[in-house]
C-alpha positions as CSV (number, residue, x, y, z in Angstrom):
1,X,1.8,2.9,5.2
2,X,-0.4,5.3,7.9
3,X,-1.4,7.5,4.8
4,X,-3.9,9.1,6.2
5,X,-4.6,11.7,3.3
6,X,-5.2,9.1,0.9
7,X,-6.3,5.6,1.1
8,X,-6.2,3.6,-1.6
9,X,-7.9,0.3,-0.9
10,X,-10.6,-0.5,2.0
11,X,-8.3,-2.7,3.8
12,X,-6.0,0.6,3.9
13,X,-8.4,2.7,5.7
14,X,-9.4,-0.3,7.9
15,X,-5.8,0.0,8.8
16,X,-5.5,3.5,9.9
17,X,-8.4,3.2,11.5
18,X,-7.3,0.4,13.9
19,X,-3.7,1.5,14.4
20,X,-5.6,5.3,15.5
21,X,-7.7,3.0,18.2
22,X,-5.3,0.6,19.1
23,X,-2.6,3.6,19.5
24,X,-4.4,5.9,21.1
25,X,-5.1,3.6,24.1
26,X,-2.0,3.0,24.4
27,X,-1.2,6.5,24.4
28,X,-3.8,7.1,27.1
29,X,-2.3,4.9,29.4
30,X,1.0,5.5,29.1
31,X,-0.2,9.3,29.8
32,X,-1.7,8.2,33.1
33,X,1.4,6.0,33.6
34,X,3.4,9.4,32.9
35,X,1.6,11.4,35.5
36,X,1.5,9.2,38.6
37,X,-2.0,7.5,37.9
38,X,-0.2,4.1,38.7
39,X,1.8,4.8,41.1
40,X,0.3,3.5,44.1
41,X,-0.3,-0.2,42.9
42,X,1.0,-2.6,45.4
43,X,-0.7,-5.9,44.7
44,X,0.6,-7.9,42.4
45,X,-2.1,-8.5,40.7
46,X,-3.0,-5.3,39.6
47,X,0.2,-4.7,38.8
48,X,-0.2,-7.7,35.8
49,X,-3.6,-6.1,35.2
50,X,-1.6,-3.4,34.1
51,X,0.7,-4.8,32.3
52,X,-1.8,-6.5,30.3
53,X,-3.7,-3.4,30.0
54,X,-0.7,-1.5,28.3
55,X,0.3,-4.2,26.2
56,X,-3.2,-5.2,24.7
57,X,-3.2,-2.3,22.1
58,X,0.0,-3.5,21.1
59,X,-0.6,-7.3,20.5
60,X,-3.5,-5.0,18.6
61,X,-1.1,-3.4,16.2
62,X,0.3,-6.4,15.3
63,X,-3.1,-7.9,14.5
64,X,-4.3,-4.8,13.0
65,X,-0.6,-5.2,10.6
66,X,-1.3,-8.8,9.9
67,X,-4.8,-8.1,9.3
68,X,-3.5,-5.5,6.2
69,X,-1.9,-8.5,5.0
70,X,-4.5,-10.6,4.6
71,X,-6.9,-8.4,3.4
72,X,-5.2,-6.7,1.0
73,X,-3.8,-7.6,-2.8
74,X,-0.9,-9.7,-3.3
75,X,1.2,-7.0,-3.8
76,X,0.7,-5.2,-1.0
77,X,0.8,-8.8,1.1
78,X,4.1,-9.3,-0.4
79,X,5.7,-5.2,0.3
80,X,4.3,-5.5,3.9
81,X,5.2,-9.3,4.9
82,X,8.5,-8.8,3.6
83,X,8.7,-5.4,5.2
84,X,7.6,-7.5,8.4
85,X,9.7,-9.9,8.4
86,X,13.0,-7.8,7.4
87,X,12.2,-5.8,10.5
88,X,11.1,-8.5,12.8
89,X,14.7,-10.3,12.0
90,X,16.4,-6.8,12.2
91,X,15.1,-5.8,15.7
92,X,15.8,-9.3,17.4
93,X,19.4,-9.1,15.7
94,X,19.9,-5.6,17.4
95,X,17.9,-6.7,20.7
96,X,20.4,-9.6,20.8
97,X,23.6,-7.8,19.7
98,X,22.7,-5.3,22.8
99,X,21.5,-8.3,25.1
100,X,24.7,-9.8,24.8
101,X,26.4,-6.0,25.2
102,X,24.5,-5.9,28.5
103,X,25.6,-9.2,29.8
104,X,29.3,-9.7,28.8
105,X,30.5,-5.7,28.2
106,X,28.3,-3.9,31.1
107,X,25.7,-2.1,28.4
108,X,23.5,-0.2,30.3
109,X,19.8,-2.5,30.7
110,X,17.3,-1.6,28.5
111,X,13.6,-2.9,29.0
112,X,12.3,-5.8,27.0
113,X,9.4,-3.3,26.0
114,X,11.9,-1.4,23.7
115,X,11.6,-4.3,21.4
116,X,8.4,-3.0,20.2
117,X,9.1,0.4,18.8
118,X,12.8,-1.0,17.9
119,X,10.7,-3.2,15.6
120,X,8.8,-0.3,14.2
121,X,11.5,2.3,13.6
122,X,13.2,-0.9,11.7
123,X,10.3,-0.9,9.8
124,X,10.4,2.4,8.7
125,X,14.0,2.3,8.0
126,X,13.6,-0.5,6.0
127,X,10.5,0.3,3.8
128,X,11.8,2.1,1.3
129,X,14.1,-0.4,0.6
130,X,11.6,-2.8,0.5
131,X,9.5,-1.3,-1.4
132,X,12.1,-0.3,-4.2
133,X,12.9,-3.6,-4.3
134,X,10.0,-5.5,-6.0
């Protein structure tokens, strides 16, 4: 889907174009996070700020996704929301299997964040099925 060789449609290259922005802020502040830059944040407040900060180029990926959708042909609609969907229903059934592992057989915690490239990686897994499929 991130071809970046060979774009075939303009709502293709308007995709790898916003996942590169989107991703590389979130890159950038996970690389601060990484190296201390945050450390020192006792209020609250910033703290959220934060928060919010890191997670807005995500909640951007998943408009930048939904915005391939709607811009592009039907068949790409179809491949990608099915490909969406497949791998929004797979990530909450692993996120809940392992959920339930931590609260009834001691799993070791893992943080709610994880859902996000859990949904991606089932994504990727799943494409080529999906995509063989119609």
């Amino acid at each position: 889907m991130l071809a970046l060789g060979k774009s075939t449609s303009p709502a293709h290259g308007r995709y790898v174009f916003r996942t590169i922005a989107f991703m590389s802020g979130y890159v950038a502040v996970n690389i601060a996070a990484i190296f201390g830059a945050f450390d020192d944040i006792a209020s609250p407040v910033a703290a959220w700020a934060l928060a919010l900060t890191v997670s807005a180029p995500v909640i951007g990926q998943i408009w930048a996704t939904l915005s391939l959708m709607r811009e592009s042909d039907e068949f790409v609609r179809a491949v990608v929301a099915k490909q969406f969907i497949l791998a929004s229903g797979l990530a909450m059934a692993l996120a809940s299997v392992w959920g339930f592992g931590e609260s009834y057989a001691a799993a070791p915690h893992i943080p709610a964040w994880m859902i996000y490239p859990l949904f991606w990686a089932c994504f990727g897994v799943i494409a080529p099925f999906v995509k063989s499929s119609n």
